[in-house]
C-alpha positions as CSV (number, residue, x, y, z in Angstrom):
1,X,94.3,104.7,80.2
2,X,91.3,106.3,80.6
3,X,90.4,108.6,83.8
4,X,87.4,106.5,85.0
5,X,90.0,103.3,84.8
6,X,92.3,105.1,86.4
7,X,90.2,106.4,89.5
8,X,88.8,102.7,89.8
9,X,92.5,101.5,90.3
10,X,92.7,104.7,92.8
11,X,90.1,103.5,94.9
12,X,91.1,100.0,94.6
13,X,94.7,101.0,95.7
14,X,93.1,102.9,99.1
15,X,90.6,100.0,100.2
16,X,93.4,97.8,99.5
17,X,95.9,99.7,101.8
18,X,92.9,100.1,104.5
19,X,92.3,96.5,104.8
20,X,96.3,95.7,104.9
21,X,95.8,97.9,107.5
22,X,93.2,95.9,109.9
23,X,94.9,92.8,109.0
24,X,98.0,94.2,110.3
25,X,96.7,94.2,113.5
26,X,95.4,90.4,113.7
27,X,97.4,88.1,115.6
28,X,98.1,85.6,113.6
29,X,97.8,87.1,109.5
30,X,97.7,83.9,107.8
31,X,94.7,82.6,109.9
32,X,92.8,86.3,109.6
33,X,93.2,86.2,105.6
34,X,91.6,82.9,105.3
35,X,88.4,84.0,107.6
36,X,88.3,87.7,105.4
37,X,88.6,85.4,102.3
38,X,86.1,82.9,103.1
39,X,83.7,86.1,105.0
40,X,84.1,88.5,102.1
41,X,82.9,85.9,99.3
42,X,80.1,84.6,101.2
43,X,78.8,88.0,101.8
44,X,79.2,88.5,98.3
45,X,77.6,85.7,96.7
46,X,73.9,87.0,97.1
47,X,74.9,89.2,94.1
48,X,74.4,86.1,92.0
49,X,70.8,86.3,92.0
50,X,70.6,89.7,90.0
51,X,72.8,87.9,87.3
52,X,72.6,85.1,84.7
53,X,74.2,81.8,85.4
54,X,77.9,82.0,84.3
55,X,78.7,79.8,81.4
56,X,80.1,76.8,81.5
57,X,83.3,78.5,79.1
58,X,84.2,80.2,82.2
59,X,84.6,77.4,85.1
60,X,88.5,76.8,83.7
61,X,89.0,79.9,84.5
62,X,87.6,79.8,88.1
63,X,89.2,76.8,88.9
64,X,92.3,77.9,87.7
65,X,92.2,81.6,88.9
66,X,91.6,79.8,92.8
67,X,93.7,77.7,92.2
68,X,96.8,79.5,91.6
69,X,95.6,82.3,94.1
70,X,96.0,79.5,96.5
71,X,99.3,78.7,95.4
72,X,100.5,82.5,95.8
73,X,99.3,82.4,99.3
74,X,101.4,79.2,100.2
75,X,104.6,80.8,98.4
76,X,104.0,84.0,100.0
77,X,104.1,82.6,104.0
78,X,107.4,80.6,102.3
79,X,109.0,83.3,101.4
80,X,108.4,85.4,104.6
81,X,109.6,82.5,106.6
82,X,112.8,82.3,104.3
83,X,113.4,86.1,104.2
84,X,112.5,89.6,105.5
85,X,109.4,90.9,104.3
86,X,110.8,94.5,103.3
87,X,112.9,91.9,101.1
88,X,110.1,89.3,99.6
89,X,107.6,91.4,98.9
90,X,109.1,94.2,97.0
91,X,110.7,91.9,94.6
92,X,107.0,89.6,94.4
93,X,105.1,92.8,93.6
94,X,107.8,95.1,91.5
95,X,108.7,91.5,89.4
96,X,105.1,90.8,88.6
97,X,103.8,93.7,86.6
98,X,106.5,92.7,84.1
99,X,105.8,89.2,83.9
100,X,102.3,90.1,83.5
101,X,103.2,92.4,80.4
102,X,104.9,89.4,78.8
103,X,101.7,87.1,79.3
104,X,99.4,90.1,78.2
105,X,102.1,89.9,75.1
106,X,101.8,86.4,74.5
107,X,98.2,85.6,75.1
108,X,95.8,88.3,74.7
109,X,98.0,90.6,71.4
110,X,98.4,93.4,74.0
111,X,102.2,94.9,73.9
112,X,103.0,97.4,75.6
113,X,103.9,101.0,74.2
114,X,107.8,101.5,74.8
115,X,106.4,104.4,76.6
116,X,104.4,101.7,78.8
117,X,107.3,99.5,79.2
118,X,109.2,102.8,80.7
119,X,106.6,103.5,83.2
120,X,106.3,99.9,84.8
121,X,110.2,99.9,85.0
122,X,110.2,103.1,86.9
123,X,107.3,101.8,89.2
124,X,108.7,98.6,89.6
125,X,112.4,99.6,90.6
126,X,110.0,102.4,92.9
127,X,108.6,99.2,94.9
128,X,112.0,97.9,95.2
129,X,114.0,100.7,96.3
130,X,110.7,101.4,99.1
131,X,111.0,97.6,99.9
132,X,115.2,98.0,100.4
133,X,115.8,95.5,98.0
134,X,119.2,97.7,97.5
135,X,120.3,98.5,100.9
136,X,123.6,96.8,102.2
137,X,122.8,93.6,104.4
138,X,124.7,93.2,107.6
139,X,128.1,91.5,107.5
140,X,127.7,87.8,108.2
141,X,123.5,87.8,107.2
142,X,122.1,84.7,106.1
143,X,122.1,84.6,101.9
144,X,118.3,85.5,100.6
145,X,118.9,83.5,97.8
146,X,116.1,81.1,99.0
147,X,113.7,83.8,99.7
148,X,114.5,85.8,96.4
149,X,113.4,82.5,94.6
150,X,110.2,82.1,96.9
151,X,109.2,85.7,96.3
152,X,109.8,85.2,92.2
153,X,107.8,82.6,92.7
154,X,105.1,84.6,94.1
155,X,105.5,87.1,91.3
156,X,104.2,84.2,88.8
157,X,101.7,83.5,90.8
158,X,100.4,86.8,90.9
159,X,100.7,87.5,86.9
160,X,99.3,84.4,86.5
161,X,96.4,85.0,88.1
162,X,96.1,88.3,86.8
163,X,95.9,87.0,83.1
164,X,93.2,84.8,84.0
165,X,91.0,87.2,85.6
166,X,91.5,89.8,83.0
167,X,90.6,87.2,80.3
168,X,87.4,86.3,82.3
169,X,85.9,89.9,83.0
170,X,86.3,90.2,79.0
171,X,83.6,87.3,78.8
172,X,81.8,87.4,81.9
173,X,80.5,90.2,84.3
174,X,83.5,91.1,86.9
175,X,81.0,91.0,89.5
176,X,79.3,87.5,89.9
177,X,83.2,86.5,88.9
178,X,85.1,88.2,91.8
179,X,82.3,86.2,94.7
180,X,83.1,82.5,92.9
181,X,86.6,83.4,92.4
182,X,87.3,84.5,96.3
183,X,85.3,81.5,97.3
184,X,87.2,79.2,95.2
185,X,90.1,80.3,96.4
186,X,89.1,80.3,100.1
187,X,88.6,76.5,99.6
188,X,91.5,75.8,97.9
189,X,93.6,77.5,100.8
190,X,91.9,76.1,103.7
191,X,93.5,72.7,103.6
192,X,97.0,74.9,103.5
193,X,95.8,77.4,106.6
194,X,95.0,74.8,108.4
195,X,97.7,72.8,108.2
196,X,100.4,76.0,108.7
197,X,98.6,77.8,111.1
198,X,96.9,74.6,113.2
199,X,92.8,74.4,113.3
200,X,93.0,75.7,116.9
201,X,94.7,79.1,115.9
202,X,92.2,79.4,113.1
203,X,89.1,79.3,115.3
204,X,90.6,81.2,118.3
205,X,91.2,83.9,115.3
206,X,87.6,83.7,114.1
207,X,86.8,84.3,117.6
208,X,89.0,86.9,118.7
209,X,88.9,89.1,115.4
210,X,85.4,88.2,114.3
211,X,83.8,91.8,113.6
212,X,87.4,93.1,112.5
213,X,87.7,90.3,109.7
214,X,83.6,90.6,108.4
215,X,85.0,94.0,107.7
216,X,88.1,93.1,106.1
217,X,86.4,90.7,104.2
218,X,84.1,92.7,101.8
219,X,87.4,95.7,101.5
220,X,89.2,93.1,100.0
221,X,86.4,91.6,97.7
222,X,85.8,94.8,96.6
223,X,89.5,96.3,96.4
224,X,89.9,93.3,93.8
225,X,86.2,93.6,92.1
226,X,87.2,97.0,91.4
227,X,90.8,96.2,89.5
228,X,88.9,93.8,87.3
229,X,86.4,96.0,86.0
230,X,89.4,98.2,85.3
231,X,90.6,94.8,83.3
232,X,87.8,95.6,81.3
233,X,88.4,99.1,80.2
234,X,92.0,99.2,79.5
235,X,95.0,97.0,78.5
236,X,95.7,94.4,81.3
237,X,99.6,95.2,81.5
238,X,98.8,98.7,82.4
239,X,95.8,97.9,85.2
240,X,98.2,95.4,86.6
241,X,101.0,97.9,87.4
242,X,98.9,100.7,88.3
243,X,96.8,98.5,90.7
244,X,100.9,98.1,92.6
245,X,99.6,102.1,94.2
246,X,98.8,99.8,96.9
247,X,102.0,100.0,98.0
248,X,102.2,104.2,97.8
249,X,99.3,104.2,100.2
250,X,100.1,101.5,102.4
251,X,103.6,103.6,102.8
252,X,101.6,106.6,104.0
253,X,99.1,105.1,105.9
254,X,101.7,103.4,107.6
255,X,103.6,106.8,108.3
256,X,100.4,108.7,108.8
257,X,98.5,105.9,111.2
258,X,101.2,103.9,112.6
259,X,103.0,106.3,113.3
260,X,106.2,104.4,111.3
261,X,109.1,105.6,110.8
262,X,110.0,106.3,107.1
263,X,113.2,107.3,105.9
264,X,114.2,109.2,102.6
265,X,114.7,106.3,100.3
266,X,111.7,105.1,101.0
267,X,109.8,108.4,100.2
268,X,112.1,107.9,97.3
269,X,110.6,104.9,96.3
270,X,107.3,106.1,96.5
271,X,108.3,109.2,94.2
272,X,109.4,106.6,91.6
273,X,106.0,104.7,91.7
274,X,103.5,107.8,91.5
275,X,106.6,108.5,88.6
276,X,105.4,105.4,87.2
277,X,101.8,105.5,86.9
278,X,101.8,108.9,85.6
279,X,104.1,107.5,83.0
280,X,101.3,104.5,82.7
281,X,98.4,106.5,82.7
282,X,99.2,109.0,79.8
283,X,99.6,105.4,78.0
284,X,96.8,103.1,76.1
């Protein structure tokens, strides 16, 4: 991976962390993504004036790309209603850079190094052992069979997605893509948002977060812009586990901001994912 891919998946990782961040702090985080979402691609979308209509070869994609980005949202509140978070979405995120490898594999002729296949396993058990995915449940705690399944589920999702996007930026410009994807998307999820979360919560957090979220918004659009021009420049696999840094900084920022408490394994964890992206980044 080259160093300029490699400092745009930095970056990307650091806005991503910082908008986490601000959305931690919403009251209700289902409602708040759906406003950033919607906010953050219709502030974007003027950038389609300094670029040629996208070709008709490419609206599968989009469709498909918002469509299954709604589908991760759904599965994602799912699973965090079925299970702990510190459960769901370590396996969601450490599961789908493999995944992702196998479609890169199958679809696009783009195997990864056995070198490359060491790093995403080192990064990947790094998000679980900083999610506690191995720690010792309490005697007599619910089975988190039905979460586990959720959060795989998620994990497709998110692969999927990714080797739709990557395909896409290889045809079309990443930038005009990113607005119509994160638009799509933010129309696909409203008629689940809005049933979850109740139109009156939705508006009250419009309201109530309004300059927090217009904020939010563009980080995220940007964050994600920034990962597919990576998709661009170097094998897909790789972006799509180095881009998991996210959780590295959110892990600090958390410790550093919030003032959270964070114990030795999970410093562990986040020894095992820088571990793995060095690993990734001396690859392809």
């Amino acid at each position: 991976m080259t160093p300029f891919a490699l400092g745009l998946l930095l970056l990307s990782a650091a806005l991503h962390a910082s908008w986490n961040l601000l959305l931690k702090q919403a009251h209700d985080r289902q409602a708040a993504a759906w406003w950033a979402m919607l906010i953050g691609s219709i502030l974007f979308l003027p950038v389609l004036a300094f670029f040629p209509p996208l070709p008709l070869e490419i609206w599968p994609y989009l469709v498909a790309t918002a469509l299954v980005e709604a589908s991760y949202y759904f599965l994602l509140a799912t699973a965090y209603d079925a299970t702990d978070f510190s459960l769901a979405y370590p396996i969601a995120r450490g599961t789908a850079p493999g995944l992702l490898a196998l479609w890169a594999t199958l679809f696009l002729g783009e195997p990864p190094s056995a070198l490359g296949w060491l790093g995403m396993a080192i990064l990947a058990l790094g998000l679980m052992v900083t999610g506690g995915v191995f720690r010792r449940r309490a005697p007599g705690a619910a089975s988190p069979l039905r979460g586990i399944g959720y959060a795989l589920g998620v994990a497709v999702c998110i692969s999927t997605y990714s080797i739709i996007d990557g395909a896409a930026v290889r045809i079309v410009p990443a930038v005009p893509y990113t607005a119509l994807a994160f638009l799509g998307t933010a129309v696909f999820l409203t008629p689940i948002v809005w049933w979850r979360t109740g139109a009156r919560t939705v508006l009250q957090e419009g309201r109530r977060h309004f300059g927090r979220l217009a904020l939010i918004g563009p980080l995220s659009v940007l964050a994600y812009l920034l990962v597919l021009i990576a998709y661009s420049l170097a094998p897909i696999a790789y972006v799509g586990a180095v881009r998991e840094l996210n959780i590295l900084f959110g892990v600090v920022l958390g410790a550093v901001v919030l003032k959270e408490p964070v114990g030795r394994s999970r410093w562990l964890g986040v020894l095992l994912i820088a571990a793995g992206v060095s690993i990734i980044s001396l690859t392809g």
